[in-house]
C-alpha positions as CSV (number, residue, x, y, z in Angstrom):
1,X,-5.3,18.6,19.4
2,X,-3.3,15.8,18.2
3,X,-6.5,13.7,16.3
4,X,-7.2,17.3,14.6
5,X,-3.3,16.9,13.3
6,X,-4.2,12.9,12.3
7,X,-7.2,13.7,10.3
8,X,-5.6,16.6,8.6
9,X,-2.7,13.8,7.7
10,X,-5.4,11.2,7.0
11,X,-7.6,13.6,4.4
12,X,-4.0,14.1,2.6
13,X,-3.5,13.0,-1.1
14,X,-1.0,10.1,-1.0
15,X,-0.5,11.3,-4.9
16,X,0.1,14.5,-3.4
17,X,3.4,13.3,-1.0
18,X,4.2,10.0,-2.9
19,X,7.2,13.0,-5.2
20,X,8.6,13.8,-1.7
21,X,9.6,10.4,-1.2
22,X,11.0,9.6,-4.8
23,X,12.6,13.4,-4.6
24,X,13.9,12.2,-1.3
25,X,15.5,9.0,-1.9
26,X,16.5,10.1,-5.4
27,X,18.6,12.9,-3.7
28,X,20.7,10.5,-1.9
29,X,21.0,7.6,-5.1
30,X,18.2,5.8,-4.3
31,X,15.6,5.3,-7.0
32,X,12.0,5.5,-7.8
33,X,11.6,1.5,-7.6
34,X,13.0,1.4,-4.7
35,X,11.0,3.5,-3.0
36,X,8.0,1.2,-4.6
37,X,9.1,-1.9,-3.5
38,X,9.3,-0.4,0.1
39,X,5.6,0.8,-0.4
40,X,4.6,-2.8,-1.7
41,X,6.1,-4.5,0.4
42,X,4.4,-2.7,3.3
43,X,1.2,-2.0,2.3
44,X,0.9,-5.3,-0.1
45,X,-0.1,-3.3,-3.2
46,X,1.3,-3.7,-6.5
47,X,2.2,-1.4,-9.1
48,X,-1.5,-2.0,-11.1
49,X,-3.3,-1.1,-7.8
50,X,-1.1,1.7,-6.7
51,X,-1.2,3.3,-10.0
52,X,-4.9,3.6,-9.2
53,X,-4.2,5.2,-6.2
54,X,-2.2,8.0,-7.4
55,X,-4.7,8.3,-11.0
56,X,-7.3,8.5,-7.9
57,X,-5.5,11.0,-5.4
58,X,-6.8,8.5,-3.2
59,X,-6.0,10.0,0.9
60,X,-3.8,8.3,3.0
61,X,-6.5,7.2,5.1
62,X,-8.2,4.9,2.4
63,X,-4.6,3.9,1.4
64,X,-3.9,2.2,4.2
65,X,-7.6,1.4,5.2
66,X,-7.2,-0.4,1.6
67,X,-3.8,-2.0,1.2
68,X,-4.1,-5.6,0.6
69,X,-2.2,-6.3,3.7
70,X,0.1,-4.7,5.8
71,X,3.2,-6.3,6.2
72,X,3.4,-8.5,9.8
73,X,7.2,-7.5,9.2
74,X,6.1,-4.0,9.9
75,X,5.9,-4.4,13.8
76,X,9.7,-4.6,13.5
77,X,9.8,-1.3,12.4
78,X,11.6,0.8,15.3
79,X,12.9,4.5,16.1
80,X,11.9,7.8,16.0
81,X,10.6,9.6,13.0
82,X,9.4,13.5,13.1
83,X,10.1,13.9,16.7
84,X,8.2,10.4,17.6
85,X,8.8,6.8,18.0
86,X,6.7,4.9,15.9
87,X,6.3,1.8,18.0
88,X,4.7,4.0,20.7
89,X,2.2,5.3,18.3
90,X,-1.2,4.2,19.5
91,X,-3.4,5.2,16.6
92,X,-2.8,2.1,14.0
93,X,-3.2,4.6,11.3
94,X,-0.7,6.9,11.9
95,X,1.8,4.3,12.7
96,X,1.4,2.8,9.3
97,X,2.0,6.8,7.8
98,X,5.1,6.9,10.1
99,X,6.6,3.4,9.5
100,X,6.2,4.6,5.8
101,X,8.3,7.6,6.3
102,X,10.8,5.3,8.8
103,X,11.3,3.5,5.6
104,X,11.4,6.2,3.0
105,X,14.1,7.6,5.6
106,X,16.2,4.4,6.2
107,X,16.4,4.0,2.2
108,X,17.3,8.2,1.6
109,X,20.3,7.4,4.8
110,X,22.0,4.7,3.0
111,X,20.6,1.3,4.7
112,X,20.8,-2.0,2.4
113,X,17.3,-3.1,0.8
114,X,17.3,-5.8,3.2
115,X,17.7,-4.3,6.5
116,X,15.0,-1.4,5.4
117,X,12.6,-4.3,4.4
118,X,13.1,-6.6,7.9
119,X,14.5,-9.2,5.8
């Protein structure tokens, strides 16, 4: 049941949620290039490459099967996002998806650039 759930997540257009996130941080202050430097800095892309991504409606599977690197940082990313916590995610994948959305959350709640980016 719950791998039927991950590859319906995986086969998703990261062009398609990537206006959640900037809706969702721009509703609490937060801006658009924000929310990109919490995406580079995770995933190691730059705003060239991730412009690609979204022309591309590349899936969140190849978006993180892609990303130049994911940030060793990213391991320090702790708590519970959509009911689970992400450290105790098994599937690598969809731990990377949920850290994102850990981050996209910490930024929309208020929490300095720094703390978000395990600085």
């Amino acid at each position: 049941m719950q791998n039927k759930n991950y590859e319906r997540v995986y086969k998703m257009s990261f062009a398609g949620v990537y206006p959640h996130y900037i809706e969702k941080a721009e509703k609490k202050g937060r801006t658009k290039e924000e929310v990109h430097e919490i995406i580079f800095w995770l995933t190691g892309y730059d705003e060239k490459s991730f412009r690609e991504i979204l022309e591309n409606k590349t899936d969140f599977r190849t978006f993180f099967e892609q990303a130049p690197q994911i940030n060793p940082n990213a391991a320090l990313i702790k708590g519970v996002i959509c009911g689970y916590r992400v450290e105790d995610i098994e599937d690598e994948l969809m731990r990377n998806i949920r850290y994102l959305d850990k981050l996209i959350d910490e930024l929309a709640k208020g929490k300095a650039m720094d703390k978000i980016l395990r600085k």
